[in-house]
N, C-alpha and C positions, 0 to 999 in steps of 0.2 A: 728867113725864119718863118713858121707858120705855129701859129699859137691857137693852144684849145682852151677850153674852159669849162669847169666841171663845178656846177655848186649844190652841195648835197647836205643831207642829217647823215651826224656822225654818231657814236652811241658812245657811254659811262664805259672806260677802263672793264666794269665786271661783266658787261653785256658783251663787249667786242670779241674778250679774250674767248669765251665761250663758243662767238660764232665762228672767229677765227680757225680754232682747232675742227671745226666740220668743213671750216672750207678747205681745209689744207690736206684734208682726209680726202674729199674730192680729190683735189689735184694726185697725190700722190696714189691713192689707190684704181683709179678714172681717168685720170691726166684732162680732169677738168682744168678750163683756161679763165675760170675767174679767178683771178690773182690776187684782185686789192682788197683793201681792209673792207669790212663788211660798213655799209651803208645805204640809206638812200638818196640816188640821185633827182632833184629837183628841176635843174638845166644841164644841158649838156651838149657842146657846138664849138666846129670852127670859130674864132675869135679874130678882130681887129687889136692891134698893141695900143689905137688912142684912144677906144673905146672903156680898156678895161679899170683907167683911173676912173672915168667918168661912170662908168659900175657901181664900181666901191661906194662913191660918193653918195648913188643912188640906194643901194642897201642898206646903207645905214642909214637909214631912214625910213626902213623898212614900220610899216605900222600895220603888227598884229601882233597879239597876244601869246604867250605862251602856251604851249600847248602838250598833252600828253597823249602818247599813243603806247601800244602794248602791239607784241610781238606773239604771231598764234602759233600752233603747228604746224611743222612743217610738209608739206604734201607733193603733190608730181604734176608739174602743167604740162603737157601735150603741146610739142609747137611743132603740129605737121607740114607749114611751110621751112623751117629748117631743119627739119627730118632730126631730131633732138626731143629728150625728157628734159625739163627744167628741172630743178628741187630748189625748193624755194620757201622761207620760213613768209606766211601776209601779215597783215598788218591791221587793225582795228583804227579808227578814226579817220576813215580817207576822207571824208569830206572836208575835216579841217586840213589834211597834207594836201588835197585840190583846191585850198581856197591859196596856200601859201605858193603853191608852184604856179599857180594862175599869177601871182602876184609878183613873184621872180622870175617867170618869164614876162610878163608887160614891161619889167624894166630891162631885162638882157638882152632881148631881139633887136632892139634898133640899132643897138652896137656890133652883132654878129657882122661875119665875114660873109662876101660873097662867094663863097668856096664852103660846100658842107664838112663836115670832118672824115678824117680815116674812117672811123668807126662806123658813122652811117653808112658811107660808100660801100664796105666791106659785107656792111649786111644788104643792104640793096642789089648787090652783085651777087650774092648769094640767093636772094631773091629770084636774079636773072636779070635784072635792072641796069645797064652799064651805061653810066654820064660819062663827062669830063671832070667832073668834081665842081660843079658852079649850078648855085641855085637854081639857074635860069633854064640849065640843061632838064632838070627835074618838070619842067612846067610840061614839056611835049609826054611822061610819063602820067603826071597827074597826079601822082607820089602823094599822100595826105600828112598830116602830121603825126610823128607818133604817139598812138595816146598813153595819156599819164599813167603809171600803174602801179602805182609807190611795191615795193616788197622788198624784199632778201633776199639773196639767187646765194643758194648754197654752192650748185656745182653744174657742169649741164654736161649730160652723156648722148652723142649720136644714138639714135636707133638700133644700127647695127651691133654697136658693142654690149658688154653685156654689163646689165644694170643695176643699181644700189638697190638695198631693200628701204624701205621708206621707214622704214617700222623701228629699225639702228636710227637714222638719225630723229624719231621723234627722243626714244630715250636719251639720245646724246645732250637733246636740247631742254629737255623739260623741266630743267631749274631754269630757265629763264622765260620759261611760257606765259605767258599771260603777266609779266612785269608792267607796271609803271616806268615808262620812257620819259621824263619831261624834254617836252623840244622847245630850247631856250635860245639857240643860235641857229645859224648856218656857216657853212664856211665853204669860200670859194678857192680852188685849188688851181692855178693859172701855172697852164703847159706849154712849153719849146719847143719845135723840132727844125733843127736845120737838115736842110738838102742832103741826102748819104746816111742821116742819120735812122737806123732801125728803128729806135724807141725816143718819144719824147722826153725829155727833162721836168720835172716840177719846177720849177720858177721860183714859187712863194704860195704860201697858203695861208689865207686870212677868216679867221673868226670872226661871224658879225652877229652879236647878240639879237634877240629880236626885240620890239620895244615894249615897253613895262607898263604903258601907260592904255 
């Protein structure tokens, strides 16, 4: 079994449902492959199975304040190393979501796996980058971290094919522009996959408030 780990901000029923219906208009109108619920991801990595109690354990303990952030318009990133449009709604307050992801990753790394995930490999390979899937393979590359970039990824369309107007999804969005977010939790989403298997399993998904004090 190899197990992933995914810990992100999730949003309020009224905000989700919102983004949801743009992401789904990507996929179905683009054959865009963001799939999951709309959020941000905080950490995100191959995982060890005795590390991940020893996690929890540490998250909840997590000390920082709650915090709000607001959701801006939506607009087009350029990612000419994967010959891809992004659309992507950003985000106001990074500095307080870089002080929390600074703070969730001090605690997640030392439990991570020696094996990076599908996900990174997949993009790395795309890159041109080809490991064996082990951290240590990455060293002769010199690979850096990725950096943090809190946002919203509505849909991502190749270059080649032809492109959404940006101008449809600001109005699709603009009841929730500029909203009050409170980010009062995080919650870690702990993934399966055995040998044969296409697609991981969710395992279990835990909420963990953040602290009040």
């Amino acid at each position: 079994m190899r197990y992933d780990i995914s810990i992100r901000i999730t949003f309020p029923d009224n905000i989700t449902n919102v983004l949801w219906q743009e992401k789904q208009r990507f996929i179905s109108e683009y054959g865009s492959s963001y799939k999951s619920e709309p959020h941000i991801t905080l950490y995100l990595d191959s995982y060890t199975s005795d590390g991940y109690p020893k996690l929890l354990e540490k998250l909840r303990g997590l000390s920082i304040k709650p915090f709000t952030v607001s959701l801006l318009a939506p607009k087009i990133r350029v990612e000419n190393d994967r010959h891809r449009n992004l659309y992507i709604m950003d985000v106001s307050n990074k500095q307080q979501l870089q002080k929390l992801h600074d703070i969730v990753s001090a605690l997640a790394i030392p439990y991570r796996s020696p094996f990076i995930s599908e996900k990174i490999q997949k993009r790395l390979e795309s890159q041109g980058i080809h490991t064996d899937g082990s951290r240590q393979s990455l060293q002769a590359y010199h690979v850096p971290e990725e950096v943090f970039d809190p946002h919203i990824t509505l849909g991502e369309i190749d270059f080649d094919k032809p492109q959404a107007d940006i101008a449809e999804s600001q109005r699709n969005l603009k009841a929730i522009e500029s909203k009050d977010i409170t980010v009062s939790s995080v919650t870690v989403f702990w993934y399966g996959k055995e040998d044969g298997m296409k697609k991981a399993s969710l395992l279990e998904e835990v909420a963990i408030p953040l602290s009040q004090n």
